[in-house]
C-alpha positions in Angstrom: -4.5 28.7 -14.6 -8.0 30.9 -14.4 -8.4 33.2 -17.4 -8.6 36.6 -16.9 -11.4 37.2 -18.7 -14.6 35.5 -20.9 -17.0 37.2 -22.9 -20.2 35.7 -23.5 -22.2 36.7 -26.7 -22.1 35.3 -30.4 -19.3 36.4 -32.9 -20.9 37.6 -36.3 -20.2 37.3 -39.5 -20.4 40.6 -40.4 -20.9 42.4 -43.8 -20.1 46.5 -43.8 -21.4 48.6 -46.1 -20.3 51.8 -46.1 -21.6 54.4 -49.2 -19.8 54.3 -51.7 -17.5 51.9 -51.2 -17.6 48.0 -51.9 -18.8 45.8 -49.3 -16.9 43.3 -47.2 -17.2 40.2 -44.8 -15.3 40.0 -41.8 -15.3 38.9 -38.3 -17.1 41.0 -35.7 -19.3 41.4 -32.3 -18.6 42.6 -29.4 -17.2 39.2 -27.8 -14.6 39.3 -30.6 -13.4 43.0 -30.7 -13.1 42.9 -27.2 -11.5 40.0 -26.4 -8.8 40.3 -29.4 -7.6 43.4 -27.8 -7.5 42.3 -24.6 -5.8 39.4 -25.5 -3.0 41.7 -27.2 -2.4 43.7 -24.2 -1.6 40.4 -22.3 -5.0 39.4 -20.5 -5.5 36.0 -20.6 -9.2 35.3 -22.2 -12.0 33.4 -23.7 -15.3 33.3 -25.8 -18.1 31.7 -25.1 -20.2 31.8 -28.2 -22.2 29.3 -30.9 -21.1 29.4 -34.9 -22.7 26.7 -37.0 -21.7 25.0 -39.9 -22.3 28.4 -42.1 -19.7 29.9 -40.5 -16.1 30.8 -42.5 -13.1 29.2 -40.4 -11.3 31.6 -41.4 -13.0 34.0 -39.6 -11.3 32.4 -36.8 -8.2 33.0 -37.6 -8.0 36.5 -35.9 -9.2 35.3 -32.7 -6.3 33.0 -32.9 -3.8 34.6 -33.7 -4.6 37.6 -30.8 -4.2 34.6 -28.4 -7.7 34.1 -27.1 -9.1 31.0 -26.1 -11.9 29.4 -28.1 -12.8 26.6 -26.2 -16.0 28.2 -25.9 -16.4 28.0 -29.2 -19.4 25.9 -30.2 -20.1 24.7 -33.3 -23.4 23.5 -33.4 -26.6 23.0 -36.4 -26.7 25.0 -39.1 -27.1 28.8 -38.6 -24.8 31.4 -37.1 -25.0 35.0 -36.5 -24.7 37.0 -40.0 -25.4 40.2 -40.3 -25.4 43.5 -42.3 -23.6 46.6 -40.8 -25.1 49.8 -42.9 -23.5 53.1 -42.5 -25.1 56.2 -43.6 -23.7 59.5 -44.8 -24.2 61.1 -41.6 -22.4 58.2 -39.8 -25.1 56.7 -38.2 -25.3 53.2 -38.3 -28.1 50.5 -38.9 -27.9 46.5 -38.3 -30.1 44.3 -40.5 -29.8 40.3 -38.9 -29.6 37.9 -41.7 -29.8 34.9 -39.1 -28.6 34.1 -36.0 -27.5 31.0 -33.4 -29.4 29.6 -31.0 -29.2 31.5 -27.2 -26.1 30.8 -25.0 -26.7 29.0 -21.9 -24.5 29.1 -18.4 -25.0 25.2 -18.1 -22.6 25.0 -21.7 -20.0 27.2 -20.3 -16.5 25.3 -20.6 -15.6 24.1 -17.2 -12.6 26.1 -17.1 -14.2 29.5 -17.9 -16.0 29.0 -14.5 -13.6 30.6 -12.4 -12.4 33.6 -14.5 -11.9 36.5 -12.6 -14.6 38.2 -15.0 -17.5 37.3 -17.0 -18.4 40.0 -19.5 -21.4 39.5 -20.8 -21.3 41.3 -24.5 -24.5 40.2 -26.6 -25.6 41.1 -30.4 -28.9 40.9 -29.5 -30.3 39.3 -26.4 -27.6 36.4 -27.4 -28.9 35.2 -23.8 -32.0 36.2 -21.6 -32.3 37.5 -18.4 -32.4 34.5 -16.3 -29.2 33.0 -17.7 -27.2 36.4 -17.6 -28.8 36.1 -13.2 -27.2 32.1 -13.7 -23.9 34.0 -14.9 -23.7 36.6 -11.9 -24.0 33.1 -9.7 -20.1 32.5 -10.9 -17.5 33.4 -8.4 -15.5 36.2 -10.5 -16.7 39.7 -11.0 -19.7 40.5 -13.8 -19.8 42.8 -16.4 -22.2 43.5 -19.4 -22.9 45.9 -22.5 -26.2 47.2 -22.7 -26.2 47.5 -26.7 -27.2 43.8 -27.0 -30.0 44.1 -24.6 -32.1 46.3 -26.4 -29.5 49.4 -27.0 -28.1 50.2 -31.1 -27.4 46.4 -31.8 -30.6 45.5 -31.7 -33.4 46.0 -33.7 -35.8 49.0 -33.0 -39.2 47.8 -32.3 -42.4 49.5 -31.7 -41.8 50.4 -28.0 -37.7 50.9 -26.5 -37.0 48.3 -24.3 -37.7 50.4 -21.0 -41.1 50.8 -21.9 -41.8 47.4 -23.3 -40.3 45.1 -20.7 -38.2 47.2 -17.9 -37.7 44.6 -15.4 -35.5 42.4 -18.2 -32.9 45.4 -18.2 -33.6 45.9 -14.3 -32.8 42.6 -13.3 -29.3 42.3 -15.7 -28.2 45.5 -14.6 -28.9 44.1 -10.9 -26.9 40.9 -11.3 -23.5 43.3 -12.3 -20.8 45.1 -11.4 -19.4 47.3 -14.1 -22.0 48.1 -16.9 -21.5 49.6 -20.0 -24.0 51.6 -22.8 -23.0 54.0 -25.1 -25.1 57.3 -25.5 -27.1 56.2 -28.6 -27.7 52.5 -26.9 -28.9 55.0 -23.8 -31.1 56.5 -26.4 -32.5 53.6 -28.0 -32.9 51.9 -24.6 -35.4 54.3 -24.0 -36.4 56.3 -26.5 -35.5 59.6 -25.4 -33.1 61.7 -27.3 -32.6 64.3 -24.9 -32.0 62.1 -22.2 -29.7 63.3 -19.1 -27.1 60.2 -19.4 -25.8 61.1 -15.9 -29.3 60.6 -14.2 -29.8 57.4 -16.6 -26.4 56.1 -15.2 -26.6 56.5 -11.9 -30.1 54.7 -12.1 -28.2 51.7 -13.1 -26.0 52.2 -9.3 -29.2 52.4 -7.8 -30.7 49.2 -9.4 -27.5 47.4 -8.4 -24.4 47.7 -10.2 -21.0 49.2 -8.8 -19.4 50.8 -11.7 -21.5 52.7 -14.6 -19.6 53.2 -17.9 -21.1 55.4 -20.7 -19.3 55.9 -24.1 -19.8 59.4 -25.8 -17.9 58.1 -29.0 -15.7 61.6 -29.8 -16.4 63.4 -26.6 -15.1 60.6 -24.4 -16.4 59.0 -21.5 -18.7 59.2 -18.5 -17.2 56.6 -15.5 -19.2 56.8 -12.4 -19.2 54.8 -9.4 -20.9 55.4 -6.0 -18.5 57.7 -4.5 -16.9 59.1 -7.7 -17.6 60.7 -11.4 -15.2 60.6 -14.1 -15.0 62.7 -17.3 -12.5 60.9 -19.3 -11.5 62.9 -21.9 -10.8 61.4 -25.6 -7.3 61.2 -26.5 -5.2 63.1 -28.9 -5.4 60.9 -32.2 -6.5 60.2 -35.9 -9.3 57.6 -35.9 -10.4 56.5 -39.2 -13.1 54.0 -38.6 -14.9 53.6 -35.6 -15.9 50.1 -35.9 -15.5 48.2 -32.8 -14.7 51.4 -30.7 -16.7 50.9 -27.7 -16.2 47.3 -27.6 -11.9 47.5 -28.0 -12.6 50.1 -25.4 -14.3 47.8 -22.7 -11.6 45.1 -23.5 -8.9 47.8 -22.9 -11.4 48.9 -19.6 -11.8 45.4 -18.2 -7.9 44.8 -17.9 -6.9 48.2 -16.9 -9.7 47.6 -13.9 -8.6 44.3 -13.3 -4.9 45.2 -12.7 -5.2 48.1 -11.0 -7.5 46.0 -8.4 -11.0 48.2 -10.0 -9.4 51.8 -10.0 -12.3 53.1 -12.6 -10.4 56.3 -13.6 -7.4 54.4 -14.4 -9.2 51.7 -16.2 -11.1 54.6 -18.1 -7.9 55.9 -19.7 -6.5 52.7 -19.9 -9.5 51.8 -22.4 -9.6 55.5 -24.2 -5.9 54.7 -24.9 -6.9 50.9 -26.3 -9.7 52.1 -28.3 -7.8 54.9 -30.3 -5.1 52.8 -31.4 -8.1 50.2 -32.7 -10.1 53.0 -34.8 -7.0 54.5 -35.9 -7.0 51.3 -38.7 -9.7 49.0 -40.3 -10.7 46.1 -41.5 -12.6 44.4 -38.7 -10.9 42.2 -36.1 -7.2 41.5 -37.1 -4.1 40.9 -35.6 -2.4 44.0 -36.6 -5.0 46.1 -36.1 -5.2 45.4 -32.0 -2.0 47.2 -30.3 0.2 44.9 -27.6 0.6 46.5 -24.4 3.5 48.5 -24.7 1.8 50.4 -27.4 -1.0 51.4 -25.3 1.0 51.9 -22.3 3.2 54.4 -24.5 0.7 55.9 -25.7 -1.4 56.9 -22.8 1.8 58.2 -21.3 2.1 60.7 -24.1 -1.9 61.6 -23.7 -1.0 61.6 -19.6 1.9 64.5 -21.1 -0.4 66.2 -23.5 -3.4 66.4 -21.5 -1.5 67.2 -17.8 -3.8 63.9 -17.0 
């Protein structure tokens, strides 16, 4: 039987610092917050990723217990993806890349994660390049991406933003897909512009190719537009407590909502609002506990659907 869905990108091993408080290593990435979740509310998924012999096995764990697949788990060499993850006072957040693994490539993808119905491809930081992300779209299932590993808030700032110092890589990853996903500070870092009109930015990425566009506005909600619709989705009543992994348990709980109601965007928006709360509502990176099952989320979006007259 096809899975349901495979991230590509690598899983971290990821340090938080927050001030004040002492540090910790725990599993992270986008691949891994994602796909946890989605495993939880009864997809059936993969990773496709490289770890090398520095990485802790126990970091694994989670993954396995959640139910996701790790046949695309390659362990290979020496180095794997640590990092730091710095908060500030203010909230903001800064990544400092202690070393990472080598780039993923379609021609190592597991047989049997050919023909998932999705391919979500979730990098740190350009975890693959352009070309191999257009050798992805070449798969028959549906294509989907997050910009933050293509020059948005997980990667480095350099001297230029990635529109102005090489466009045409973003251009031609956003052309190869159907849903894509930024949040309003990767929109920022993308291009450097603070006050940028996230609407206009979004719809570009329709125009350049893909179907659905999907922007995370961390407490205000989310923007969902596709070429005949916009969505406001509005955040959900709650108590969030760390918002680690918010936008990526958010696309996990956006990629099955889409895929089971056959790619209805609004109900796949609140589908992954709902997901995501119940995620930054705990912490402590990826764990078991901390990713609700389905009838947790599908309870508590009714009760939002109640409170909100959604």
């Amino acid at each position: 039987m096809s899975l349901d869905i495979v991230a590509v990108g690598h899983i971290i091993n990821e340090t938080i610092v927050f001030p004040g408080k002492e540090t910790r290593s725990v599993l992270g990435s986008p691949p891994a917050y994602s796909m946890s979740v989605a495993a939880r509310v009864g997809a059936r998924v993969g990773v496709f990723t490289r770890i090398g012999s520095d990485y802790p096995e126990r970091l694994l764990d989670p993954l396995r217990e959640c139910g996701v697949d790790l046949a695309g788990v390659l362990r290979e060499g020496d180095a794997s993806t640590n990092n730091q993850l710095v908060y500030a006072t203010d909230g903001s957040k800064t990544i400092h890349y202690l070393s990472r693994a080598p780039l993923l490539e379609p021609a190592d993808l597991p047989e049997p994660y050919r023909d998932a119905k999705l391919i979500y491809i979730c990098p740190m930081d350009w975890d693959c390049t352009s070309a191999a992300v257009e050798d992805f779209g070449r798969l028959p299932g549906l294509l989907a991406t997050d910009l933050g590993g293509f020059g948005g808030a997980h990667s480095p700032p350099g001297s230029e933003p990635q529109m102005e110092r090489d466009p045409d890589a973003v251009r031609r990853i956003i052309r190869a897909m159907d849903i894509v996903k930024a949040s309003d500070e990767d929109c920022c870092r993308l291009t450097g512009n603070r006050d940028l009109d996230l609407e206009a930015f979004a719809r570009q990425w329709l125009d350049w190719g893909a179907k659905v566009a999907v922007v995370t506005l961390g407490s205000a909600g989310t923007l969902v537009i596709t070429a005949d619709e916009k969505f406001d989705v509005p955040p959900l009543p709650g108590e969030p407590i760390d918002a680690t992994g918010g936008g990526d348990s958010y696309m996990g709980g956006f990629l099955v909502g889409y895929l089971r109601t056959g790619g209805d965007a609004w109900e796949a928006g609140l589908y992954g609002a709902a997901t995501a709360l119940m995620v930054i509502e705990g912490t402590g990176g990826v764990t078991k506990d901390r990713m609700p099952t389905q009838p947790q989320v599908e309870a508590r979006l009714a009760a939002a659907r109640s409170q909100l007259n959604l």
